[in-house]
C-alpha positions as CSV (number, residue, x, y, z in Angstrom):
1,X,39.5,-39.8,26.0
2,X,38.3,-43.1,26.8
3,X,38.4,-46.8,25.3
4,X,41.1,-45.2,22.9
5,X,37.9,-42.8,21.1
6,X,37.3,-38.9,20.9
7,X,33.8,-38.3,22.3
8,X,31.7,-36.0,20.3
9,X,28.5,-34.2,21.6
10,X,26.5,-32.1,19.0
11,X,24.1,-29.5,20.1
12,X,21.9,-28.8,17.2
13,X,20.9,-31.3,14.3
14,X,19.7,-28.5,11.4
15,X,21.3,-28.4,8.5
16,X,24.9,-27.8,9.4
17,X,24.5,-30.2,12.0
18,X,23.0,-32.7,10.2
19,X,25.6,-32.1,7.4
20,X,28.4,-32.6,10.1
21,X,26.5,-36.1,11.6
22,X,26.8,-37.5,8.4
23,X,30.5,-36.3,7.4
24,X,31.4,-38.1,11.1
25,X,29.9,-41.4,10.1
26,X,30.3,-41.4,6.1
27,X,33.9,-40.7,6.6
28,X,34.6,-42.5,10.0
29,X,37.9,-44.0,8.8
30,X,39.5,-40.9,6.8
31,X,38.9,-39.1,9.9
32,X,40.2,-41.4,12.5
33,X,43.6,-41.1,10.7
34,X,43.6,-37.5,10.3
35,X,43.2,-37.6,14.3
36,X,44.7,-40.9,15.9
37,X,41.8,-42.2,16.7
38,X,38.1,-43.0,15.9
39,X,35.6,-39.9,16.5
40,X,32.4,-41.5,18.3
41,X,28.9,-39.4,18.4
42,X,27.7,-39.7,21.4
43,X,24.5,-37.4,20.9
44,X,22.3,-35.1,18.8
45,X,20.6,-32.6,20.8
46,X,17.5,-31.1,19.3
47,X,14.4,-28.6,19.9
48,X,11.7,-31.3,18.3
49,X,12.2,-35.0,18.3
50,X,9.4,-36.0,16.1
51,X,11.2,-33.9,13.0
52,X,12.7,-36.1,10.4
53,X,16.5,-35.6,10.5
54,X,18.2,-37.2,7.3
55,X,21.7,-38.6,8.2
56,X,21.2,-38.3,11.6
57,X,21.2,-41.5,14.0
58,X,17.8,-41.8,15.8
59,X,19.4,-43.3,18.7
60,X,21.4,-40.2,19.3
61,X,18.9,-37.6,19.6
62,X,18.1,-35.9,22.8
63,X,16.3,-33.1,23.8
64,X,18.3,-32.8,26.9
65,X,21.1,-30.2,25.8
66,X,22.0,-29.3,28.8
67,X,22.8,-33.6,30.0
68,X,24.6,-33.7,27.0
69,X,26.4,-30.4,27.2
70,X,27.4,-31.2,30.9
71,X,28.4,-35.2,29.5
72,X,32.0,-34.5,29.5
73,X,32.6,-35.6,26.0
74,X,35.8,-34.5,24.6
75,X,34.6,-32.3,21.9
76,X,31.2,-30.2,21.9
77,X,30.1,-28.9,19.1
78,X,27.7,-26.3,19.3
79,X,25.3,-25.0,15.9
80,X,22.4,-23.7,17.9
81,X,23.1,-19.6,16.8
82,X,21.7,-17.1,18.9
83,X,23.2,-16.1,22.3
84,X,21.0,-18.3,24.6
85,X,20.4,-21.0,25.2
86,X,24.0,-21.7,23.5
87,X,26.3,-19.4,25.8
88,X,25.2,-21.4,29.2
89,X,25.7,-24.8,27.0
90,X,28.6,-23.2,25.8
91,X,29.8,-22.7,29.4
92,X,28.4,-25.7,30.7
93,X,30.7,-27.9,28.4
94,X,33.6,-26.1,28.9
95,X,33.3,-26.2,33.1
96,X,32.7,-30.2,32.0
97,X,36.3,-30.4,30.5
98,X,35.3,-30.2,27.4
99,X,36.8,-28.3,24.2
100,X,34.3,-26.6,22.1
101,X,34.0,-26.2,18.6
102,X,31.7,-23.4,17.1
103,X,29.8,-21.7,14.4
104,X,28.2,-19.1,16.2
105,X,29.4,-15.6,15.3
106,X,26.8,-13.7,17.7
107,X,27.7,-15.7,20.7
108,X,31.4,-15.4,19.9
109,X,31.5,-11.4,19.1
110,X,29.5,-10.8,22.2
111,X,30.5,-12.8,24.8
112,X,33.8,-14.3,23.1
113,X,36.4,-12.7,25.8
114,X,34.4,-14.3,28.6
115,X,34.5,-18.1,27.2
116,X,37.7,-17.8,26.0
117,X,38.6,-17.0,29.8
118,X,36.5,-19.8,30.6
119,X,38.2,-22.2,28.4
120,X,41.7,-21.4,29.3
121,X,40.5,-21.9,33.4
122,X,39.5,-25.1,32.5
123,X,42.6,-25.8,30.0
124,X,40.7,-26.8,26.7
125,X,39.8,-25.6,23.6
126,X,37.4,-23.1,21.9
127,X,37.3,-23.2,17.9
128,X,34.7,-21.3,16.0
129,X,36.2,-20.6,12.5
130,X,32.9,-21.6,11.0
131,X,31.3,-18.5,12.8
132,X,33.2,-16.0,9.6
133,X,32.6,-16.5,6.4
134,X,31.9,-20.5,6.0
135,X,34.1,-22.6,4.5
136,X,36.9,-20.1,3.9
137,X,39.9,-20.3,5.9
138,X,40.5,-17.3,7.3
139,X,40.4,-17.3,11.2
140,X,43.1,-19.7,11.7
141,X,45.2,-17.8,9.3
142,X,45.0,-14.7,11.0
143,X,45.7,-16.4,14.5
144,X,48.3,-18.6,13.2
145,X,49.7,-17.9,10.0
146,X,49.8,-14.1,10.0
147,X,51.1,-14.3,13.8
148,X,54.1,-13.1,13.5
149,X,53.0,-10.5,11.4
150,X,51.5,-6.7,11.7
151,X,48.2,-6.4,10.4
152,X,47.3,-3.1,9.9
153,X,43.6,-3.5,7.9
154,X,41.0,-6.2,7.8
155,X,38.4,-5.9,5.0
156,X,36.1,-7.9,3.4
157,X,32.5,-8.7,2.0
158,X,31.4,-11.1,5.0
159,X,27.6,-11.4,3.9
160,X,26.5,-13.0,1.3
161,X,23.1,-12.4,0.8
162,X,23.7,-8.4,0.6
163,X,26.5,-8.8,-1.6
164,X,23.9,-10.9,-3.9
165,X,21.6,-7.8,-3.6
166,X,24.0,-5.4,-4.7
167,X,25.6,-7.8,-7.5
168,X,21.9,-7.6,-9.0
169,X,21.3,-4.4,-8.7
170,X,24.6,-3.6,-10.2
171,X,24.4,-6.1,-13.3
172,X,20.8,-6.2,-13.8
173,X,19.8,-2.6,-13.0
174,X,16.8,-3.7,-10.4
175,X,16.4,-1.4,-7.5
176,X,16.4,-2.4,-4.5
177,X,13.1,-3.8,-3.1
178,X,12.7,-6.2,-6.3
179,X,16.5,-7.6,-5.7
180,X,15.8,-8.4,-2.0
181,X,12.3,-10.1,-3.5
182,X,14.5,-12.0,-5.8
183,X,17.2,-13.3,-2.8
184,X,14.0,-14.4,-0.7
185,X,12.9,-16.5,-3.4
186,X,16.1,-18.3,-4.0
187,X,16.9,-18.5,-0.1
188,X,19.8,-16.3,0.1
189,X,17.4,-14.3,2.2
190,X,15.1,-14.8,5.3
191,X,11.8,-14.0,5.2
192,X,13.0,-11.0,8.1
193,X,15.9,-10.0,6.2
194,X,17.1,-7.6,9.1
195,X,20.0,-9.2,10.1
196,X,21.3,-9.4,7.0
197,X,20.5,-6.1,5.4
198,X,20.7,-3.8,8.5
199,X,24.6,-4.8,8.4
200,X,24.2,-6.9,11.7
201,X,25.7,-10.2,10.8
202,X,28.7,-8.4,9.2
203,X,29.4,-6.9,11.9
204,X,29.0,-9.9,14.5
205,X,32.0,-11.1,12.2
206,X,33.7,-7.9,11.8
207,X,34.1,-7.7,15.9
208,X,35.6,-11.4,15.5
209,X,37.7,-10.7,12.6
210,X,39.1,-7.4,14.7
211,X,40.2,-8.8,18.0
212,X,42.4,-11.6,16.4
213,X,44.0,-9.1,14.0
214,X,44.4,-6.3,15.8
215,X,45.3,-8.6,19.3
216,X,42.6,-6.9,21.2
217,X,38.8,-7.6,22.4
218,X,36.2,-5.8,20.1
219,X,32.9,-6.5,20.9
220,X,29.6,-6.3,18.4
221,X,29.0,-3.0,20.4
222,X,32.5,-2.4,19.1
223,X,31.2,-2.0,15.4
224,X,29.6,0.9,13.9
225,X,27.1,-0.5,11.8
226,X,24.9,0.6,8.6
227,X,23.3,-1.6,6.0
228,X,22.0,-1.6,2.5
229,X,18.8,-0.5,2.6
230,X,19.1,3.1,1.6
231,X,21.6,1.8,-1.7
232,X,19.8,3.3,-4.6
233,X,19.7,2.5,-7.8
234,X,21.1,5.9,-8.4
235,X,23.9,5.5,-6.9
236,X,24.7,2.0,-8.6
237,X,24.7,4.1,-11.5
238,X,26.9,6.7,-9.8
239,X,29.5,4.4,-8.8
240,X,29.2,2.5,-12.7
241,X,29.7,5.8,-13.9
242,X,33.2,6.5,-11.7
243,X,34.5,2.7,-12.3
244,X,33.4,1.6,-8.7
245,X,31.1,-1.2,-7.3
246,X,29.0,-0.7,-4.1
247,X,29.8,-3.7,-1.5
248,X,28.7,-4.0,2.4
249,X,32.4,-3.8,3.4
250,X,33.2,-5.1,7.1
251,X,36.3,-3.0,8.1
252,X,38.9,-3.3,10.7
253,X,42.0,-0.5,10.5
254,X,44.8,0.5,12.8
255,X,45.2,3.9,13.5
256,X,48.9,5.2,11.7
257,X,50.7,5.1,15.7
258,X,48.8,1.4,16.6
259,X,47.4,2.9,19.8
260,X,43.6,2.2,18.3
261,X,41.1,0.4,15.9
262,X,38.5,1.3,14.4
263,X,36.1,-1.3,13.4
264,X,32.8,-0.7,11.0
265,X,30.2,-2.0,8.4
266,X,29.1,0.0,5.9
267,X,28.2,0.1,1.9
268,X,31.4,1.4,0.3
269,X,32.1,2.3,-3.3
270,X,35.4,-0.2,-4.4
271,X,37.2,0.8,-7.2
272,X,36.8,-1.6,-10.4
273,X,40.7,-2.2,-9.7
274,X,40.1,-3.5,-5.9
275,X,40.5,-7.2,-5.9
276,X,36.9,-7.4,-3.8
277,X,35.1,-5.1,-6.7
278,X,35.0,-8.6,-8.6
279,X,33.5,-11.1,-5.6
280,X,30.0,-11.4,-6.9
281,X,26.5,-13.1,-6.4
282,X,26.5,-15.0,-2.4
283,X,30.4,-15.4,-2.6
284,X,32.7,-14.1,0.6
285,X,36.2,-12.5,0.6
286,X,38.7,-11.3,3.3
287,X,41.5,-8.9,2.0
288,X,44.6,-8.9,4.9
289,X,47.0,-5.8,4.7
290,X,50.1,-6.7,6.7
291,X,53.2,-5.3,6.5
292,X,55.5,-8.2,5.8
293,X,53.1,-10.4,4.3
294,X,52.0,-7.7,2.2
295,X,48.4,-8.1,0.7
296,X,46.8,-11.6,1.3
297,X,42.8,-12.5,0.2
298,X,41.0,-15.5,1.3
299,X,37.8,-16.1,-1.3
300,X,35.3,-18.6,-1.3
301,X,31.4,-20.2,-0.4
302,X,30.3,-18.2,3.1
303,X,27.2,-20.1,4.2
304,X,25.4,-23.0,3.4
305,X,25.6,-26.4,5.4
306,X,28.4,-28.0,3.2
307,X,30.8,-25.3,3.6
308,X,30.2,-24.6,7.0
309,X,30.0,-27.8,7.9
310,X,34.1,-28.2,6.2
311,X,34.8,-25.4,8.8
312,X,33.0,-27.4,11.7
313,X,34.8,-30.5,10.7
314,X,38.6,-28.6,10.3
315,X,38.2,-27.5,14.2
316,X,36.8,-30.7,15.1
317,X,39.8,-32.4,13.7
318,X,42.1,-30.0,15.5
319,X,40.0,-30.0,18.8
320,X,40.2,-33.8,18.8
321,X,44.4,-34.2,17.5
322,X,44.8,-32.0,20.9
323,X,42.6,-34.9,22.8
324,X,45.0,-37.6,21.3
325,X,48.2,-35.9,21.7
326,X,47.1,-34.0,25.6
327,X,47.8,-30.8,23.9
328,X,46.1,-27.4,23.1
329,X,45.9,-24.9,21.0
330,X,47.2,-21.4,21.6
331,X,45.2,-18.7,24.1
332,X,43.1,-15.8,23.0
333,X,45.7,-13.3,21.8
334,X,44.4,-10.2,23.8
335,X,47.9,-8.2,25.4
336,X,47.6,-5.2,23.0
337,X,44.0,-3.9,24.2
338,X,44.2,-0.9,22.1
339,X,41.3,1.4,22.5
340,X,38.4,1.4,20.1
341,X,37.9,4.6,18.2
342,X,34.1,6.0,17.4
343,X,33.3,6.4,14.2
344,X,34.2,10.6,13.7
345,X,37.6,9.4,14.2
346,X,38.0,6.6,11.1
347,X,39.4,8.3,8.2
348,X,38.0,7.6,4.5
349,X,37.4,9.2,1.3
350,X,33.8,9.7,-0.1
351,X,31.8,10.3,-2.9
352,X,29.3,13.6,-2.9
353,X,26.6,13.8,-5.4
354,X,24.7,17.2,-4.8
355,X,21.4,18.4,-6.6
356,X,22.8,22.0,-6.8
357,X,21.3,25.4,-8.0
358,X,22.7,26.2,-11.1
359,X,24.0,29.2,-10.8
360,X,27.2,31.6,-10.6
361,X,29.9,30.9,-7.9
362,X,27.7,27.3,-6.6
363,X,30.8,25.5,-7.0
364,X,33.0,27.8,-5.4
365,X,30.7,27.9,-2.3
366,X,30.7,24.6,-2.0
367,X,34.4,24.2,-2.4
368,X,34.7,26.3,0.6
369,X,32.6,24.4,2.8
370,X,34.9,21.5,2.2
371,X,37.9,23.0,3.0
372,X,35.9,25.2,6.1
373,X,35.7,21.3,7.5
374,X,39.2,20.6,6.8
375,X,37.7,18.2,3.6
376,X,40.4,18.0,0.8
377,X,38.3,17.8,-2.6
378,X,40.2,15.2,-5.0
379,X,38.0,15.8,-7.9
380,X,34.9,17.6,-9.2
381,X,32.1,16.4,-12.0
382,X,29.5,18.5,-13.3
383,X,26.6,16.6,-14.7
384,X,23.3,18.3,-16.3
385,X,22.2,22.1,-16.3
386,X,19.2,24.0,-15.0
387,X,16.4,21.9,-12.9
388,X,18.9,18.8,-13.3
389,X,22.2,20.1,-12.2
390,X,24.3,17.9,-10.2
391,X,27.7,18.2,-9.1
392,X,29.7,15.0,-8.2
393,X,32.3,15.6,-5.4
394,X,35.3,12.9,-4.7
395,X,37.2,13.8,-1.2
396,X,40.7,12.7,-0.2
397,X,40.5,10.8,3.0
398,X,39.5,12.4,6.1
399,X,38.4,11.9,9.6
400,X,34.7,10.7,9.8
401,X,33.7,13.8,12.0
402,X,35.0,16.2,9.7
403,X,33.0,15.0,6.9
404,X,29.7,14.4,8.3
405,X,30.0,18.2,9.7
406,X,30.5,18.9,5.8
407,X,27.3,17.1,5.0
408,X,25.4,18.7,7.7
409,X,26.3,22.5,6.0
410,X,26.0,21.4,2.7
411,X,22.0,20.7,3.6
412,X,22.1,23.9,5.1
413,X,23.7,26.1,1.9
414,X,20.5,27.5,-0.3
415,X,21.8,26.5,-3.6
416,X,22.2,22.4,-2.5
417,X,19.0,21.2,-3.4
418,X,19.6,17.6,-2.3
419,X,22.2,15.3,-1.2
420,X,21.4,13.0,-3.6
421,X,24.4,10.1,-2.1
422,X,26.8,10.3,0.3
423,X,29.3,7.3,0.4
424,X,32.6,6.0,1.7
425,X,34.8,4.9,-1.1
426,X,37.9,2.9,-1.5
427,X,40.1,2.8,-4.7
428,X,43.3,0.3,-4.8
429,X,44.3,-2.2,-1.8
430,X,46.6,0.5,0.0
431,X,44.5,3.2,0.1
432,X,42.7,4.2,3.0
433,X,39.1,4.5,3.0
């Protein structure tokens, strides 16, 4: 701090950025008394200097990231996304003596351990709770509030354009390729839609959202990852039919003895009861499961430069209230270091839906290659007759392994046609899936 102001360096003037150079200077004086003292922009840096950048300052743009990374200001805020050039910035503003504020969810899930490390070396601080789930509170929380706590199981609907997707296809009856059509058009979706639909900015988050619950690094390599893109409209139907919803769930659980975590994105059928089963449209949601606090869910907007912005500006707050006082905020929780489990070893419960042969002693056979698998069967439905027999299994939970070697000898039995769906379910918070 210098002349009695917090320094502020932004890398990246899009439209978070721009959204968080206006909040600075709209609301200069609310803000200087939430801190103790007057926030000053120092810079802007940007890609192209010739684009028009509503609410920013044309005085403070730079293309020089780097200078103004390396400035020293108290507080830089990075919103570039991506892991380079924003992890040497990053690192350059923290070796500066600079805390670091940050919205960046692939940067922090993959290379978060190393600039937490680098932060605490250089005794500042590094914020990113606008890199899960946008405006919502939630990271803080789980750090903070929840500290004192054991979390056992981290869940939540951490995308918003697939949850959209599947909102449509579940309340309008559109398959698939004509919902993501729709998301495109109203800009919930990019024009490459992989990240979002292949389950791979779900999981960024779910690798954040797992090492500050579970007190241990998890790494986007961490997270087993699957997407939305082979959700049928069949098995919307399916899941109508049983009282469930299909959500892309990111999942964090502690094993039952707390010596591992298992950590994964995938579509999931939630029971109509689950709190989640009624988070629709681009809307996010985080359900904690601790064992004092009980059940705790943070809802609320999870992108868009307003709400993310509100995140940027709550760490900026606490980033620069630190600056004032010569405090900091508390270290990267990492002492438990439990081991990661693959994915055989998760335990959940699914839903089967078989094209069968209909004929004598099919259900008994396949009955017995559940339990040959060590697969308890919680419930049978037999739908349709002749050509367009189907039989609708629902398992107890089970390890992961065990039920994808049922699936592999039910394509091999003669009298299972098809495995028409396959999917994990969940049924009330509790329960594990």
């Amino acid at each position: 701090m210098a002349n009695g102001e917090v320094t502020v360096a932004l890398l990246g003037g899009g439209t978070v950025g721009a959204q968080v150079a206006r909040i600075i200077v709209e609301n200069a004086d609310d803000l200087a008394a939430r801190i103790g003292a007057p926030l000053r922009l120092t810079g802007v840096a940007v890609r192209d200097l010739q684009k028009d950048r509503p609410g920013i300052p044309a005085d403070l743009l730079t293309s020089d990231a780097a200078g103004l990374a390396a400035s020293g200001a108290d507080v830089v805020v990075e919103l570039l996304g991506g892991i380079e050039p924003a992890r040497e910035l990053v690192g350059l503003a923290l070796d500066a003596g600079s805390s670091v504020v940050s919205a960046n969810k692939a940067l922090m899930a993959q290379f978060g351990g190393e600039l937490h490390d680098k932060a605490e070396a250089n005794g500042v601080d590094l914020f990113y709770e606008a890199a899960v789930a946008g405006a919502i509170p939630l990271l803080r929380p789980l750090g903070d509030s929840l500290a004192g706590d054991r979390i056992s199981r981290v869940l939540g609907i951490v995308n918003g354009t697939t949850n959209f997707i599947l909102t449509k296809m579940t309340e309008a009856g559109a398959d698939y390729d004509t919902t993501l059509a729709q998301a495109q058009a109203l800009g919930y979706a990019e024009a490459d839609p992989t990240a979002d639909v292949g389950g791979l900015d779900a999981a960024a988050k779910a690798a954040i959202l797992a090492s500050l619950a579970f007190h241990t690094r998890v790494s986007m390599a961490d997270v087993h990852c699957e997407g939305i893109t082979e959700v049928t409209s069949a098995d919307v139907a399916a899941a109508s039919d049983m009282g469930y919803v299909i959500k892309l769930l990111a999942l964090a659980d502690l094993s039952d003895d707390g010596t591992g975590v298992s950590v994964r994105v995938h579509p999931t059928m939630v029971a109509e009861s689950h709190p989640l089963a009624a988070v629709r449209e681009a809307f996010n949601a985080v359900f904690v499961e601790a064992d004092a606090a009980g059940e705790v869910m943070f809802y609320g907007q999870g992108a868009g430069g307003e709400p993310t912005a509100s995140a940027v500006l709550g760490d900026l707050v606490t980033a620069a209230r630190h600056r004032v006082t010569g405090s900091l905020g508390a270290a990267a929780s990492t002492y438990n270091e439990v081991a990661i489990l693959p994915i055989d070893d998760a335990v959940t419960a699914y839903y089967v839906n078989l094209d069968v042969e209909d004929v004598p002693g099919v259900l008994a056979a396949i009955a017995q290659v559940f339990a040959d698998n060590g697969v308890s069967i919680a419930g049978v439905r037999q739908d349709g007759k002749g050509e367009d027999a189907r039989l609708v299994v629902r398992t107890h939970a089970a390890r992961e392994g065990a039920m994808s070697a049922t699936l592999a000898a039910l394509r091999d039995m003669g009298t299972v046609r098809e495995i028409v769906g396959a999917m994990r379910v969940i049924d009330t918070p509790g329960v594990v899936a």
